[in-house]
N, C-alpha and C positions, 0 to 999 in steps of 0.2 A: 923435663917431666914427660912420662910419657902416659899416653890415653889406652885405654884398652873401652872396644866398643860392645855398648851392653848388647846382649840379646833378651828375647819376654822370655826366654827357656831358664836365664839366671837368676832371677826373680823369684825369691824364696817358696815355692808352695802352687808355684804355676807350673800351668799345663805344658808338653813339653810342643813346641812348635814345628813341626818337618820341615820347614823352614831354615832353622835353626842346626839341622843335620845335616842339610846339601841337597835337602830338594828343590827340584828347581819348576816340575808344573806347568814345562814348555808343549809338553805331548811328544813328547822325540827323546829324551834323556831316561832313562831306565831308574827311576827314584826308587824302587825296591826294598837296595839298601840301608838310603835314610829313615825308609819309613819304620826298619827295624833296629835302627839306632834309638831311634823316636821311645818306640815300644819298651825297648831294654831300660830303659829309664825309674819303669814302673809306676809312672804321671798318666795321668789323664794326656791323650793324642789331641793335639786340633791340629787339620788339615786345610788352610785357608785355599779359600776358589780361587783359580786363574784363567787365564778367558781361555786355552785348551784344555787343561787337566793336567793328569802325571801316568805314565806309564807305570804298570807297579806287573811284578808275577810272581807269586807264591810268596807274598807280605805272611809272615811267623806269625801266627795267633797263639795265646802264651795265655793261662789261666787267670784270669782279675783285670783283662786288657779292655780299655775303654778308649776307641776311638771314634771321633766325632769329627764331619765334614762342617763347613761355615754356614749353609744355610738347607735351607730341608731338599731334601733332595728328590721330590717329587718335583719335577723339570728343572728348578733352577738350582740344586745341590753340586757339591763339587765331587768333578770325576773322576775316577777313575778308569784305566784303559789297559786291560789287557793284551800285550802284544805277543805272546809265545805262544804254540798248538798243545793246548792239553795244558794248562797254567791255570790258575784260580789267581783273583784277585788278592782274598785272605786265602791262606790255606793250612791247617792242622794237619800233622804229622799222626797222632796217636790222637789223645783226645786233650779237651781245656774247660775249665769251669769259668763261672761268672762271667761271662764277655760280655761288650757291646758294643755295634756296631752301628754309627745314626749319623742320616743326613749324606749319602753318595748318592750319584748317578754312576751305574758301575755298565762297562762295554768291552768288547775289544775291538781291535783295532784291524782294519777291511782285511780277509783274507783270513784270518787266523779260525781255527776250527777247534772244538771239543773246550773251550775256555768257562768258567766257571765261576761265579762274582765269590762264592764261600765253596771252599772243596775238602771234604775231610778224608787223606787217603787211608786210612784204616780204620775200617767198618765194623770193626767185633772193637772199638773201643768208640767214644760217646762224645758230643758234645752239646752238655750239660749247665743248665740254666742262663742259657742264652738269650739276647736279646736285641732282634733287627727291627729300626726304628727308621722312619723315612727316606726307607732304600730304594730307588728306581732300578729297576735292571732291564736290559734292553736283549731285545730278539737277537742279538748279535752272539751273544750266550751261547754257550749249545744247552747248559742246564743252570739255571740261578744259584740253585742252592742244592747242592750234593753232598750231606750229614748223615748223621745218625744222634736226632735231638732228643733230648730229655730236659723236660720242663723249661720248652725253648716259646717264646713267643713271637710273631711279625705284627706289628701291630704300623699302620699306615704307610703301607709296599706298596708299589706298585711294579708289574713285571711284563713288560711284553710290549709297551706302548710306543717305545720308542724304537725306530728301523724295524718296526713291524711290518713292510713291504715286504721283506728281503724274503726271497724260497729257499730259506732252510729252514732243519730241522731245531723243536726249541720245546724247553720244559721250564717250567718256573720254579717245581720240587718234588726231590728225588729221595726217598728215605727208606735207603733196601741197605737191612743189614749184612753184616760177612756170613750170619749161619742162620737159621729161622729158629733155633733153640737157644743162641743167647742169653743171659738174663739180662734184669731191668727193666723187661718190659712192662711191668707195671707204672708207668708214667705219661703224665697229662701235656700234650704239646697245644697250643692254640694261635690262631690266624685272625686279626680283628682289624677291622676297618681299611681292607685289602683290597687290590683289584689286579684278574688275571686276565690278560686278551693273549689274544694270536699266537697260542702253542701251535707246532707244529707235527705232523706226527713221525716223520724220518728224520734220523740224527741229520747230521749236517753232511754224511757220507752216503745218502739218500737210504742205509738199512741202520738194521734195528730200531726199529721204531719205538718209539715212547709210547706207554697203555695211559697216560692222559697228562695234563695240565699241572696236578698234583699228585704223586702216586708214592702213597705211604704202606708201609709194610714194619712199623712198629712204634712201639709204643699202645697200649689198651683204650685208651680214650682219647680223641679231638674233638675240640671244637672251634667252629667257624662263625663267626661273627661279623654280620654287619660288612660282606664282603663280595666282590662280585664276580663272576666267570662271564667270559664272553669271546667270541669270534674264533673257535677251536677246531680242527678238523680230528681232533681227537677227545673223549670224553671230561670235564672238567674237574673231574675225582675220582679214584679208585682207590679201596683202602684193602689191602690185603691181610688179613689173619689179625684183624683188629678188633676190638668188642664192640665198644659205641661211637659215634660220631652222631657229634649231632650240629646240623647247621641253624642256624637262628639271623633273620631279617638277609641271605642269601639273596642273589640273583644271578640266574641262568641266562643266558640266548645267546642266540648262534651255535650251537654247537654241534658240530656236522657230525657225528659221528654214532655210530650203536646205541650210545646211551646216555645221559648225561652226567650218571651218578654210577659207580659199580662197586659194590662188596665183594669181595673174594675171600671167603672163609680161611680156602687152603692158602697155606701149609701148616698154618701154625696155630687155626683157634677154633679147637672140639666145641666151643660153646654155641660158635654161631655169632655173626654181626648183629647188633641193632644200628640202625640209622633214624634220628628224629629231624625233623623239619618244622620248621614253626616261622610263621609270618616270611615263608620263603615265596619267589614268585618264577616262574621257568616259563620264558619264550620261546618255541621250539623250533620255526620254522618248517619247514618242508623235508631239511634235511634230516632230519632225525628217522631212525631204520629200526627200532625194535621198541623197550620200556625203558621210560623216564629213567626209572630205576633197573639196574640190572644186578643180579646175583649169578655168582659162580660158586658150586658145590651146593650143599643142603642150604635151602635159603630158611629165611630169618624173620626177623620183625621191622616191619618200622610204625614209625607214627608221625601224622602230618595233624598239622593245625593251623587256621587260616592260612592256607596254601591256595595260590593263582595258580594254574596250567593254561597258559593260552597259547596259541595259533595252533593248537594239535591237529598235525597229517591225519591224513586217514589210515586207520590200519596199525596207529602207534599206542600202546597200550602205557597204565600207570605201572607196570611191573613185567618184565621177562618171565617172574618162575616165583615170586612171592607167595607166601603158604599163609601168612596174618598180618593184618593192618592192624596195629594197636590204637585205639582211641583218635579215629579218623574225625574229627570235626571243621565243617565249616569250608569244603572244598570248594572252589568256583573252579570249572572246568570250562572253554573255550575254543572252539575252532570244531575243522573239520571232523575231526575223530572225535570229539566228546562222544555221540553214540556207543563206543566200542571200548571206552577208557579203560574202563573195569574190567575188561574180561581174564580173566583168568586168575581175580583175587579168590581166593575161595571161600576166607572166614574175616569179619571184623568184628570188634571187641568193641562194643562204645563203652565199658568203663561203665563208669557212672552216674555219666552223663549224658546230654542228646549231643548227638551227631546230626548234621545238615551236610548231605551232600548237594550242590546246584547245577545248574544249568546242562542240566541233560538232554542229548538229540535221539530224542524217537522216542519208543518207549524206556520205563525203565528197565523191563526185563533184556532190552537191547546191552544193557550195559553186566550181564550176566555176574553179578554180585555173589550168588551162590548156584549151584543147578537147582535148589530147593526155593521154596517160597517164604526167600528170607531167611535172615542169621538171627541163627540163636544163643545165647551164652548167658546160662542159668545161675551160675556160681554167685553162693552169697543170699539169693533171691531174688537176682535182677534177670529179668530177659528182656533183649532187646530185639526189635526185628525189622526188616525192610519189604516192601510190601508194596504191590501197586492196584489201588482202590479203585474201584467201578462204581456204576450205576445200583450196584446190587450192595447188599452189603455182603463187607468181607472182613472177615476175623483178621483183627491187627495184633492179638495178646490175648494169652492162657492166663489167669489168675488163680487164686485157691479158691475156697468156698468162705472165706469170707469177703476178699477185693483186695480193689488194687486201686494205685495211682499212677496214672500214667500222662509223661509227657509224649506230644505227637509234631513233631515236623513234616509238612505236608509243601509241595512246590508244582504247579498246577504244569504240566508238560508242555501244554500248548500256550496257555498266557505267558507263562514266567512268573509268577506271582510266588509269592510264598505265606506260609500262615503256619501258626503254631498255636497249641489248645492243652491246656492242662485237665484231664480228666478222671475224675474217681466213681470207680465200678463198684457195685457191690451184687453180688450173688443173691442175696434175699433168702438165704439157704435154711430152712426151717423142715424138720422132718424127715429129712430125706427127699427136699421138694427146692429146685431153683422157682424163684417167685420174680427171677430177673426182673428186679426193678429200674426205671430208666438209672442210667447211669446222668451226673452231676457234673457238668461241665464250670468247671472251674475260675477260669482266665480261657479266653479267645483273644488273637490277632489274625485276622483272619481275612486276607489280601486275594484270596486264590479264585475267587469269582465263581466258585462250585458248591457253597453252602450245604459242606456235611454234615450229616445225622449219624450219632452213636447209640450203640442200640448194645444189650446184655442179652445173651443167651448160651446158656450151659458152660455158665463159669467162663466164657470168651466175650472179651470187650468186640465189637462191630463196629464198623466205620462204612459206612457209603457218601457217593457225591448225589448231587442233585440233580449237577449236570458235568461236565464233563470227566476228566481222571484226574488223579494225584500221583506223585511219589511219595512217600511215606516212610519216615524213621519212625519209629516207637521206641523209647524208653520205660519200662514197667516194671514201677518197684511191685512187689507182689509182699 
């Protein structure tokens, strides 16, 4: 009688094992092949860990392909090692749908240049509803992931952490397609629960430089989640001829470079970027040279909400060339340049709500919000304005002839204190006569240690301190 020995790959319904095809996961044997034995199968892949890894270079990615390493591959995942100059670990040909890729640590192997953990060589075609799940990719990379995604997601990556000593150059993602008029670009790609360090910004041939960390150029909408940049001598995102991007619970620092965020309109989107930020937080160090934010071409909108800006240089502004802040609320600003942060926003929009911006150095007008005294944006019946209140009184809001209601944000320059007061005005308007009756203070919180008086005259609600100054948001439904 003779034995024939089982393998898990014969096993009715089971995944197929590379294992099982000839790989052997020594770090020295070129497993490649097996892996696309593996693949051909059209099983679910598992890749079990060995204590070096497997050499793999341009593994066949094939539409509906699911391979998965043994354990997460945020440090302890199993590796893989690219050992050829210009080789991707996966690499597509044209384009693949459905995929997924979870659980590697992906590198190459000392000496080799231009290597790639995902590399898609033909850029005017796509790939499409993809999905990278606890991928470590290492500074050894010259680029992580070099696509052209549609309705792709990274959800718990990490890229850059590992042989992030070494001085070369390094990108974690690269999505420049074959033409800027392509279709498809109508599609949503997202980044969640990610972390980018130690981009570099000279290829590994010390030219052509990388323009940042993530540098996207299609697809109309991203967003980033819950994810975080850091230690960059190049900026941590640039989105080129993309509409909205919006980052949510983000974190910046370290990043040496112009900017830490860049929009670039051209080539491909007459509309203009938005960019939204919410619950983001950006450490900027010293090294930062111009605005947070930077715009190329006709700039755009964004909008921040509970946003930190801390250690800000002197001299470094919230925007290079920004024309509207959409619905600015709840800013803490930080360091040496807060004074100067604002300069050169020209209009904010609070919506319809109060806006707070904090911790400003010097005066407010330091922070040159508009050349005028205060923004106004009447639309609907709302006008808002920013205003810095004296001794005297000073018109904070225009109302009609019959009143208004208005919320007031106030933050004492020199205490720090802050305070907010809901008040309703009314004109007293009889005859053809203001009778400006005091105006009705509503709700007070009222922190700022300058105990102000509002006052009606000629249809303008008035604010003074008692003693010293405020900065002042006003919101006035009218």
């Amino acid at each position: 009688m003779s034995l024939t020995k089982a393998s898990f790959s014969m096993i009715n319904g089971a995944v197929a094992n590379v294992l099982d095809y000839g790989a052997v996961g020594d770090g020295v044997t070129d497993d490649t092949a097996a892996f696309n034995l593996a693949i051909a199968t059209g099983k679910k892949v598992f890749v079990p860990k060995t204590a070096i890894g497997y050499v793999v270079n341009n593994i066949d990615v094939v539409t509906n392909m699911v391979i998965e390493g043994e354990k997460s591959g945020i440090s302890d995942g199993t590796r893989l090692i690219v050992s050829t100059d210009n080789a991707g670990a996966f690499t597509v040909t044209t384009q693949a749908f459905q995929i997924e890729i979870i659980n590697f640590i992906i590198t190459a192997a000392t000496g080799v240049t231009g290597a790639r953990a995902y590399k898609q060589l033909d850029k005017s075609y796509y790939t499409a509803y993809a999905r990278f799940t606890g991928i470590e990719t290492s500074s050894k990379l010259a680029v992580s992931y070099d696509l052209l995604p549609i309705f792709t997601v990274w959800r718990d990556c990490r890229d850059g952490y590992i042989d992030a000593a070494l001085a070369q150059g390094h990108q974690a993602i690269n999505v420049t397609p074959a033409n800027f008029s392509q279709g498809n670009q109508s599609n949503i790609n997202k980044i969640v629960d990610s972390s980018f360090w130690g981009a570099n910004g000279s290829d590994c041939a010390g030219t052509n430089g990388y323009a940042a960390m993530v540098d996207i150029a299609y697809g109309d909408t991203w967003t980033i989640d819950n994810t975080d940049f850091e230690a960059a001598n190049i900026p941590a995102f640039k989105a080129r001829g993309i509409i909205n991007i919006h980052f949510r619970n983000a974190r910046f620092e370290g990043i040496a470079a112009s900017s830490v965020v860049i929009a670039d309109i051209t080539p491909s989107n007459p509309i203009g970027t938005s960019m939204y930020f919410t619950n983001c937080t950006s450490f900027m160090g010293s090294t930062l040279t111009s605005g947070v934010f930077g715009y190329i071409g006709t700039a755009s909108a964004i909008e921040l909400q509970d946003c930190i800006f801390a250690q800000i240089p002197s001299g470094v502004t919230l925007t290079n060339s920004i024309t509207s802040i959409k619905n600015a609320f709840n800013i803490n600003t930080i360091g040496a340049g807060s004074g100067g942060f604002l300069t050169g926003v020209n209009a904010i929009n609070y919506g319809g709500g109060v806006a707070l911006i904090k911790n400003f150095a010097g005066t407010v007008a330091d922070n040159a919000v508009s050349a005028a005294n205060g923004v106004t944006q009447s639309s609907g019946g709302f006008t808002s304005s920013f205003n810095t209140v004296v001794s005297s009184a000073t018109a904070i809001g225009t109302f009609n002839t019959i009143g208004a209601l208005a919320w007031i944000s106030g933050y004492n320059i020199v205490g720090g204190n802050q305070g907010i007061w809901l008040v309703a005005a009314f004109s007293g308007y009889q005859s053809g006569v203001d009778t400006n009756p005091a105006p009705n203070v509503i709700y007070s919180n009222d922190l700022t240690g300058t105990s102000p008086v509002f006052t009606v005259a000629s249809g303008q609600l008035k604010m003074a301190t008692t003693t010293g100054s405020l900065g002042v948001i006003v919101s006035l439904l009218v």
